[in-house]
C-alpha positions in Angstrom: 2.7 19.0 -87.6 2.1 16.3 -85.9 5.3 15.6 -84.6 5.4 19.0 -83.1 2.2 18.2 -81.2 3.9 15.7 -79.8 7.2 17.4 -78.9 5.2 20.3 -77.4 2.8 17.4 -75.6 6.4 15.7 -74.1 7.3 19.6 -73.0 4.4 20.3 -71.4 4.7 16.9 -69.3 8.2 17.6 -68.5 6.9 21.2 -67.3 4.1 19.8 -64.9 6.5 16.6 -63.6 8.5 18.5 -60.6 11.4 16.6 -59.5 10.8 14.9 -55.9 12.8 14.4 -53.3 12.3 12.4 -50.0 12.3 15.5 -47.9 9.4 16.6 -49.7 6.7 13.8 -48.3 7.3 14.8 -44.7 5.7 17.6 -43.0 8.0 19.9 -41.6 7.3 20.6 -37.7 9.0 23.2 -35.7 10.8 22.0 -32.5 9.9 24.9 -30.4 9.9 25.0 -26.4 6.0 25.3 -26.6 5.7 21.8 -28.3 8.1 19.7 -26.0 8.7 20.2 -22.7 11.8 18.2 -21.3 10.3 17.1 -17.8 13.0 15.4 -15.1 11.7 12.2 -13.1 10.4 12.9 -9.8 13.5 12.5 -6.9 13.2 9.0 -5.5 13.2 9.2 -1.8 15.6 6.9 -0.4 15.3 6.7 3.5 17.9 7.8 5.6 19.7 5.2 7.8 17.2 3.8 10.6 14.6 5.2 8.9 11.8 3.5 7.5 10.2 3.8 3.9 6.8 4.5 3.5 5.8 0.7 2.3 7.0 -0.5 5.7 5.7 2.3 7.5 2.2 1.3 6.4 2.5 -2.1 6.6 3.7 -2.3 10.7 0.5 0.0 10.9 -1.5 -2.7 9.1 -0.1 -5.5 11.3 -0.7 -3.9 14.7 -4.2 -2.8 13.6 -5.2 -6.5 12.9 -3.3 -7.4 16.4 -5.6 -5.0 17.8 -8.5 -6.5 16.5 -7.8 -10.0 17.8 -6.8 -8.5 21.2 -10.4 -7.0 21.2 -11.9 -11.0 21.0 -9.9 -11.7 24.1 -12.4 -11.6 26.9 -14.9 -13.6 24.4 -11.9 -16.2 24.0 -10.9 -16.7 27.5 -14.5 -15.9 29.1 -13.4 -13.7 30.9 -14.5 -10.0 31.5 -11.5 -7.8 31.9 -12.9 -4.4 30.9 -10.3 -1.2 30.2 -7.6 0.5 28.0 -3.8 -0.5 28.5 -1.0 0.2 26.2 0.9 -3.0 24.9 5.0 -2.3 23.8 4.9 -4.4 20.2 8.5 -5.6 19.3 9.1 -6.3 15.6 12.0 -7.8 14.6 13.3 -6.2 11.0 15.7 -8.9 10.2 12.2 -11.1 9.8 9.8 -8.9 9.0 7.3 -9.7 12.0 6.4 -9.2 15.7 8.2 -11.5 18.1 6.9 -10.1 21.4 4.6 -8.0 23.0 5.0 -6.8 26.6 1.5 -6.3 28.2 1.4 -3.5 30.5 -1.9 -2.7 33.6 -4.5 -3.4 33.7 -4.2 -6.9 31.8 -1.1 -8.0 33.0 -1.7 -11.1 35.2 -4.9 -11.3 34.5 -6.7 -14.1 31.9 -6.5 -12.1 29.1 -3.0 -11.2 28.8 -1.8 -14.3 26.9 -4.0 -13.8 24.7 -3.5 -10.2 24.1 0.3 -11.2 23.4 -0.6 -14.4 21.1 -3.1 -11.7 19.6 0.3 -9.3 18.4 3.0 -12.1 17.8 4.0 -13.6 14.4 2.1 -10.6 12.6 4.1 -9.4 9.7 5.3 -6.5 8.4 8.3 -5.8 6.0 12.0 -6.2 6.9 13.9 -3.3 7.7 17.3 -3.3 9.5 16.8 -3.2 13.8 14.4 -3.5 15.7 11.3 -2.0 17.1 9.1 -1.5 20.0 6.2 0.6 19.3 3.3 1.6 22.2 -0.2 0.0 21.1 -3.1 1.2 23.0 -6.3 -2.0 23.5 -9.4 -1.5 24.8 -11.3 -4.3 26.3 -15.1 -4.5 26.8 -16.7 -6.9 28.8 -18.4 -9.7 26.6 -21.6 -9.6 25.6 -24.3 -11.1 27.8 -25.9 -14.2 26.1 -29.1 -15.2 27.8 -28.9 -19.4 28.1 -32.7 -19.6 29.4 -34.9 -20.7 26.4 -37.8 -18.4 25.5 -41.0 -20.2 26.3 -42.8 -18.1 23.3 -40.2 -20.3 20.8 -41.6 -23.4 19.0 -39.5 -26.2 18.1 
């Protein structure tokens, strides 16, 4: 009898024990088009010839923006007080990546200032791009401000 406890014991292991196989520890996942969607990179823009990508676009904007600004300083760093607007023709060289020259047009040409309107533009940088470019700048100039030099006699040393 006891032997066929055991047999029936050995049976009723065997009938539990289901054979395994590796596919059966994964989880099955449908690949439907609601799960995945296939997405194509965006088109990369590539300029056309003698036309300038949007890095070097905003770059030549940045350089004659801070030429602008050092053109303002002009009647402060020659003392002079030339007061008005004037367009300035910026060339930028794209082999080099920078302004060589800067033709300054009425009412500062001849005057003080105009040296150091065009000293204000050249050597700024920007990024190379094949050619070259002359771009119209508009600087205004304001006369400097008026320091008084006379000491104030309500002052104590």
């Amino acid at each position: 009898m006891a032997r066929v406890a055991t047999v029936l014991i050995g049976l009723g292991l065997l009938g539990c024990a289901s054979t395994q196989t590796p596919d059966d520890d994964e989880i099955a996942i449908p690949l439907t088009s609601s799960t995945i969607e296939v997405k194509a990179p965006p088109p990369v823009e590539t300029p056309k010839k003698g036309e300038l990508d949007a890095d070097t676009k905003e770059q030549i904007k940045v350089a004659l923006r801070r030429g602008g600004e050092k053109a303002q300083e002009c009647n402060k760093v020659t003392k002079s007080s030339v007061v008005g607007e004037g367009e300035i023709i910026v060339v930028i060289d794209g082999k080099i990546g920078k302004v060589v020259d800067a033709k300054v047009g009425a009412p500062f040409e001849g005057t003080p200032v105009e040296a150091c309107i065009k000293r204000s533009f050249i050597d700024e940088y920007a990024l190379t791009f094949e050619g070259m470019l002359e771009l119209p700048y508009k600087v205004t100039l304001v006369a400097p401000a008026k320091t008084d030099t006379k000491k104030d006699p309500k002052k104590k040393k």
